[in-house]
C-alpha positions in Angstrom: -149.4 -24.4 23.6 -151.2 -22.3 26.0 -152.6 -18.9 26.6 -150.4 -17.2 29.3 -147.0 -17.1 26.7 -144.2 -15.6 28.4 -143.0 -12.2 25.9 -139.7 -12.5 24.7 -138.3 -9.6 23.3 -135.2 -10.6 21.9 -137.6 -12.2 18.8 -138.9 -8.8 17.7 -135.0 -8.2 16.3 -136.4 -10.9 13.4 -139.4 -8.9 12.4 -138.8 -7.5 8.8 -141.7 -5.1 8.5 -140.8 -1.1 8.7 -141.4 0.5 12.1 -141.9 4.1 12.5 -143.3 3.9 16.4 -139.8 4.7 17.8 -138.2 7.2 15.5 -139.7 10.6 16.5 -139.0 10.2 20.1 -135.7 8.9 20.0 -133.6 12.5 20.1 -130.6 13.3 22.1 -132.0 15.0 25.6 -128.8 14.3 27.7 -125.4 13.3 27.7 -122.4 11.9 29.5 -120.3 8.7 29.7 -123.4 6.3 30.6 -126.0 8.1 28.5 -124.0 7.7 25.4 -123.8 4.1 25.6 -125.6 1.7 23.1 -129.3 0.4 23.5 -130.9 -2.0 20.0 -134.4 -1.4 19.6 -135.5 -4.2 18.1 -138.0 -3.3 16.1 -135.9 -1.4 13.5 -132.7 -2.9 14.5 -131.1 0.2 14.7 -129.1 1.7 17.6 -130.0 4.3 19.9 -128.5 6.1 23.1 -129.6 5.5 26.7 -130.4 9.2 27.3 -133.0 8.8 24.2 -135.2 6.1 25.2 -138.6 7.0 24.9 -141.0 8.3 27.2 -143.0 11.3 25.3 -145.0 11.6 22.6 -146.9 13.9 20.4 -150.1 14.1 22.6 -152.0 15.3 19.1 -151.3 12.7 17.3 -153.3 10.5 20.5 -157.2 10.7 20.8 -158.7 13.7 23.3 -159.3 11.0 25.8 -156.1 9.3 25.8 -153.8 12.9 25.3 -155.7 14.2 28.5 -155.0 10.9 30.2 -151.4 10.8 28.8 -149.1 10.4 32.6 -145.4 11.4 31.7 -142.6 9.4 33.1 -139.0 9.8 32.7 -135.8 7.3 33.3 -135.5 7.1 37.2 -132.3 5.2 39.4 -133.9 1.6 38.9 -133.6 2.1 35.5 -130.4 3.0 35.3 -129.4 0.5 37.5 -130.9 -2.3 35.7 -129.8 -0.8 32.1 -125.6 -1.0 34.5 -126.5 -4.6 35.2 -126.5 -5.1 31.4 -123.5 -3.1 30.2 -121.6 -5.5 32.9 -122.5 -8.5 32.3 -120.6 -8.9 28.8 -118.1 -11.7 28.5 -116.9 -15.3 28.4 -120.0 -16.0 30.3 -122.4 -14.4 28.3 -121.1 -16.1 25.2 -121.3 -19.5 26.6 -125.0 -19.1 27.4 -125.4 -18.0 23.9 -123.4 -20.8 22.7 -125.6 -23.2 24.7 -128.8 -21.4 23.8 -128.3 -21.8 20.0 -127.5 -25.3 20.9 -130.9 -25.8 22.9 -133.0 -24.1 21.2 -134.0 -26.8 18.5 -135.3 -28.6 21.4 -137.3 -25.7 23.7 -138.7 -22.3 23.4 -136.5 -19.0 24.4 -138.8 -18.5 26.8 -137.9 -21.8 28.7 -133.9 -21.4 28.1 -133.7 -17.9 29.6 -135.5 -19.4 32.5 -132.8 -22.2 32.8 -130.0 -19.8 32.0 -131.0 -17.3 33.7 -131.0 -14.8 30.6 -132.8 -12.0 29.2 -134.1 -10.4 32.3 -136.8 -7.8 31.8 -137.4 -4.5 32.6 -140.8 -2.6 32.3 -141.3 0.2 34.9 -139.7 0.6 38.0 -142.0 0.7 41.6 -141.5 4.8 41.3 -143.1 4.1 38.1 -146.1 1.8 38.7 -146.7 4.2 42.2 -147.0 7.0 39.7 -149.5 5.5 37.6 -151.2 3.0 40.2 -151.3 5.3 43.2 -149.4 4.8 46.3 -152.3 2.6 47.9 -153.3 0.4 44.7 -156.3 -2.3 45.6 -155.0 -5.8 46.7 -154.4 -8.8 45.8 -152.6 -9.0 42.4 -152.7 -11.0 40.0 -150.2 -11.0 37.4 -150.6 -13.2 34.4 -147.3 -14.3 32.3 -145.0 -13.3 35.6 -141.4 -14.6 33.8 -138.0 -13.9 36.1 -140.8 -12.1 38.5 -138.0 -9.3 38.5 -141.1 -6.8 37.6 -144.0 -8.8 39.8 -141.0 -8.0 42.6 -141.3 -4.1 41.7 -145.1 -4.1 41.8 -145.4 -6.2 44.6 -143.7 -3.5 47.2 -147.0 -1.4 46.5 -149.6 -4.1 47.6 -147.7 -6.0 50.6 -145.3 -8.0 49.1 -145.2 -11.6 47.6 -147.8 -12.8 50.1 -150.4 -10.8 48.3 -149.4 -11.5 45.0 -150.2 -14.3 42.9 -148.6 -14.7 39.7 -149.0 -17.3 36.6 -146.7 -18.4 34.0 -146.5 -20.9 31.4 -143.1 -21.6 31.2 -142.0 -24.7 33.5 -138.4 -22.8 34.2 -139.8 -19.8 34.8 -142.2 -20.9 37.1 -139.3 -22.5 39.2 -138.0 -18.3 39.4 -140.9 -17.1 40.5 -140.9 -19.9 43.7 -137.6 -19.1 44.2 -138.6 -15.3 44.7 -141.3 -16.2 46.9 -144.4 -15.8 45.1 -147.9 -18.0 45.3 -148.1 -19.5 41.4 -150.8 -20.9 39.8 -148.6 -23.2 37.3 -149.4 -23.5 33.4 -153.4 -23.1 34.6 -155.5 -21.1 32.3 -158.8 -22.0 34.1 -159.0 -18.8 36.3 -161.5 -19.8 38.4 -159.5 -22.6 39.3 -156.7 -20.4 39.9 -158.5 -18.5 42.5 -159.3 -21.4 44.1 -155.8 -22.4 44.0 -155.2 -18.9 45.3 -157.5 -19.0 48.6 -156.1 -22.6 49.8 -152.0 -21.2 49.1 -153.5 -18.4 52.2 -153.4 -15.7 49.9 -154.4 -12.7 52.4 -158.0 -11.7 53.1 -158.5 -14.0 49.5 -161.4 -16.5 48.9 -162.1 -18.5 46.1 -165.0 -16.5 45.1 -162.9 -13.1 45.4 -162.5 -10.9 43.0 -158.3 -10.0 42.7 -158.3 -5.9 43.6 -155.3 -5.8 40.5 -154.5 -7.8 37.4 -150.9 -7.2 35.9 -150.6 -7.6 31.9 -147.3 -7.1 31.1 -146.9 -7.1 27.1 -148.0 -10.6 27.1 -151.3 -9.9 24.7 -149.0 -10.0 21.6 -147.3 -13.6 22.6 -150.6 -15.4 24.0 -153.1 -17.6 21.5 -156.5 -15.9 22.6 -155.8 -12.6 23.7 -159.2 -11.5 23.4 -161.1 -14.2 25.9 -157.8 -13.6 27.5 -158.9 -10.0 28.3 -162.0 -10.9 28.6 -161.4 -13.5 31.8 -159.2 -10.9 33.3 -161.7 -8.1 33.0 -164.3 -10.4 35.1 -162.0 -10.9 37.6 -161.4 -7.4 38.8 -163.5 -5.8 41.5 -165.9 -3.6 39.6 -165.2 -0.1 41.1 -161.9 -0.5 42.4 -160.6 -3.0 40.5 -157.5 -2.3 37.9 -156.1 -3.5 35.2 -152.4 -3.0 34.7 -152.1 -3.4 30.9 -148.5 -2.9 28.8 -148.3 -4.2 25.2 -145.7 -3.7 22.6 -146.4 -1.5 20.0 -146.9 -1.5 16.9 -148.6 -4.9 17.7 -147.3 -7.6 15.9 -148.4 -11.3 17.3 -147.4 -14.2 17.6 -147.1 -17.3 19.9 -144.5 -19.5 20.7 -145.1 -23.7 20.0 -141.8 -25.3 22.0 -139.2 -23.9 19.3 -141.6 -22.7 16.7 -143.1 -19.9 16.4 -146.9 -19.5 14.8 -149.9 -17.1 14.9 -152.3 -17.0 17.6 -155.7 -18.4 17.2 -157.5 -15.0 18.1 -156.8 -12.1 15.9 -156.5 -8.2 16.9 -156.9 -6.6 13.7 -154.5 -4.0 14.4 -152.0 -2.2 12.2 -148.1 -4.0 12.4 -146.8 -0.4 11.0 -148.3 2.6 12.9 -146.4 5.2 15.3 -147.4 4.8 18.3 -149.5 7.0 19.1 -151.9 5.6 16.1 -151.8 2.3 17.5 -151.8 3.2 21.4 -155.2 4.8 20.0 -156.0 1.6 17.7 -155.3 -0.5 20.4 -157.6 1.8 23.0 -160.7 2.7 20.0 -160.8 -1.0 18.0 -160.0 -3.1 21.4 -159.9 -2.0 25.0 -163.0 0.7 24.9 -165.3 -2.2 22.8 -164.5 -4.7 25.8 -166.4 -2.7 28.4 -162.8 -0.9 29.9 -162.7 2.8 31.1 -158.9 4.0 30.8 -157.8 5.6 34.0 -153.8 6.6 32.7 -152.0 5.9 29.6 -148.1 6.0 29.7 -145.3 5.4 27.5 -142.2 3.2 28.5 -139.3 1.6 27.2 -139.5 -2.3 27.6 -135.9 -3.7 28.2 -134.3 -6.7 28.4 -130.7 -8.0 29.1 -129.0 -8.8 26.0 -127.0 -11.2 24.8 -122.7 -11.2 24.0 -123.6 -9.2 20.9 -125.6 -6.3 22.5 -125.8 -5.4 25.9 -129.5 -4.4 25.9 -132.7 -4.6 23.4 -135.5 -2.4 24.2 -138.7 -1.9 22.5 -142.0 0.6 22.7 -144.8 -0.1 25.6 -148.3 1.5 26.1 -149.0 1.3 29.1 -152.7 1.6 30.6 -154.5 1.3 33.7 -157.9 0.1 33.2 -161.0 -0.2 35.2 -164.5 -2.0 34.4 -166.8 0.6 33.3 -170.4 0.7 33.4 -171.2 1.7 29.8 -173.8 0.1 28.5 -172.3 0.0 25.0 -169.8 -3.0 25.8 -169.7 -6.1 23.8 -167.3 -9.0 23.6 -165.1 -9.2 20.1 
């Protein structure tokens, strides 16, 4: 088992602990045909409308930093369009990869048969999105760690130049096969990141060395489904330029961890000793006060976002609650490593 675990959100529809993080926010705003159908969040395993997903929240209930840092973003085309691709792809088809999934999945992770199958795409924010948070001109090259499909390292790779500029990492053997097919410089299964930037320079990443710092790291509700996610954080964090570097961090909330072993499933190794049960904006602010701020991070924008996937022949389309923060080395002199 290794650090960079793919997240897979289909497993969150197992969790048996009460969730409250999604129920305020999930109130009829607009209707028609489309926004009426059917979206599972996962973490209550209850059923919610497309024109409710989530994207406020009750700035009070966040601290004064993060509520004056709080970027509002709304459900845009490439949302829509990917939530489409879901309702559509019901059928004979989708039943036979669940069929064969079942089947499989005594021998390999999810994480591995989506990437054979070609299941469970994801869906974090769309390039819109990212621009609004990132800026239109975001510093170069990215890194994104646990890059699945690539279907959201493809959205965020518009902003810096396109796959040429990215590099992206993933665990998963079938997955990695994806993000090849897409184009993208991958650093395999490695976990040694100064190895990976030395694998980096020789692939000709653009205006990259192997002593360069990456202008962006991507973080894309992985932290929950890797074994160390705090030296995790703390590689990443040394990695980025330090005053224009970013970190582009989304993690599931309310934060309940846990890392996948071929078919089994286990804890990680490094705990966050964060609540499994608050709202989220408690644990957006837990995750900011008790982790992030600690690690020597400054918080630039905080957002929230529906995480989607493609579903399976019973439901079209899981989605679950991101935080998502852009991050930047700070120069406090209060920082310590957890």
């Amino acid at each position: 088992a290794g650090t960079l675990t793919h997240h897979i959100i289909s497993h969150h529809i197992t969790s048996k602990l009460p969730s409250m993080s999604c129920l305020p926010c999930w109130e009829v705003a607009e209707k028609g045909p489309f926004l009426e159908k059917r979206v599972l969040c996962a973490h209550c395993n209850r059923y919610f409308r497309v024109g409710t997903l989530p994207y406020t929240c009750d700035t009070g209930g966040l601290s004064p930093l993060l509520a004056e840092k709080f970027v509002q973003l709304s459900r845009d085309d490439d949302t829509d369009e990917f939530l489409r691709s879901c309702f559509a792809s019901q059928g004979l088809k989708a039943t036979l990869k669940d069929m064969a999934t079942g089947f499989l999945s005594r021998f390999l992770s999810l994480t591995d048969l989506n990437g054979l199958m070609d299941r469970g795409a994801l869906f974090v924010f769309s390039t819109q999105q990212a621009k609004q948070l990132l800026g239109p001109h975001p510093p170069g090259p990215l890194l994104d760690v646990g890059a699945g499909f690539g279907g959201v390292t493809s959205r965020l790779a518009c902003l810096f130049g396109g796959p040429s500029c990215v590099v992206a990492t993933e665990r998963s053997f079938s997955m990695r096969k994806r993000l090849q097919q897409r184009g993208f410089i991958t650093g395999g299964e490695q976990e040694d990141l100064d190895l990976l930037q030395q694998q980096a320079a020789t692939a000709g990443l653009k205006s990259f060395s192997s002593t360069s710092f990456f202008g962006s790291v991507a973080l894309l509700n992985v932290l929950d489904r890797c074994d160390e996610p705090v030296s995790l954080l703390r590689s990443l964090r040394d990695r980025i330029a330090v005053d224009s570097g970013r970190l582009l961090l989304a993690v599931v909330l309310p934060f309940r961890p846990f890392v996948e072993d071929g078919p089994r499933r286990r804890r990680p190794r490094e705990c966050l000793r964060l609540r499994p049960d608050a709202p989220w904006e408690q644990a957006t602010t837990e995750l900011w006060e008790k982790v992030l701020r600690p690690m020597g991070f400054d918080v630039e924008a905080v957002s929230r976002l529906p995480y989607l996937s493609h579903g399976d022949a019973r439901v079209p389309v899981y989605a679950l609650d991101d935080a998502v923060f852009v991050l930047k080395r700070s120069s406090r002199k209060d920082v310590y490593d957890m």
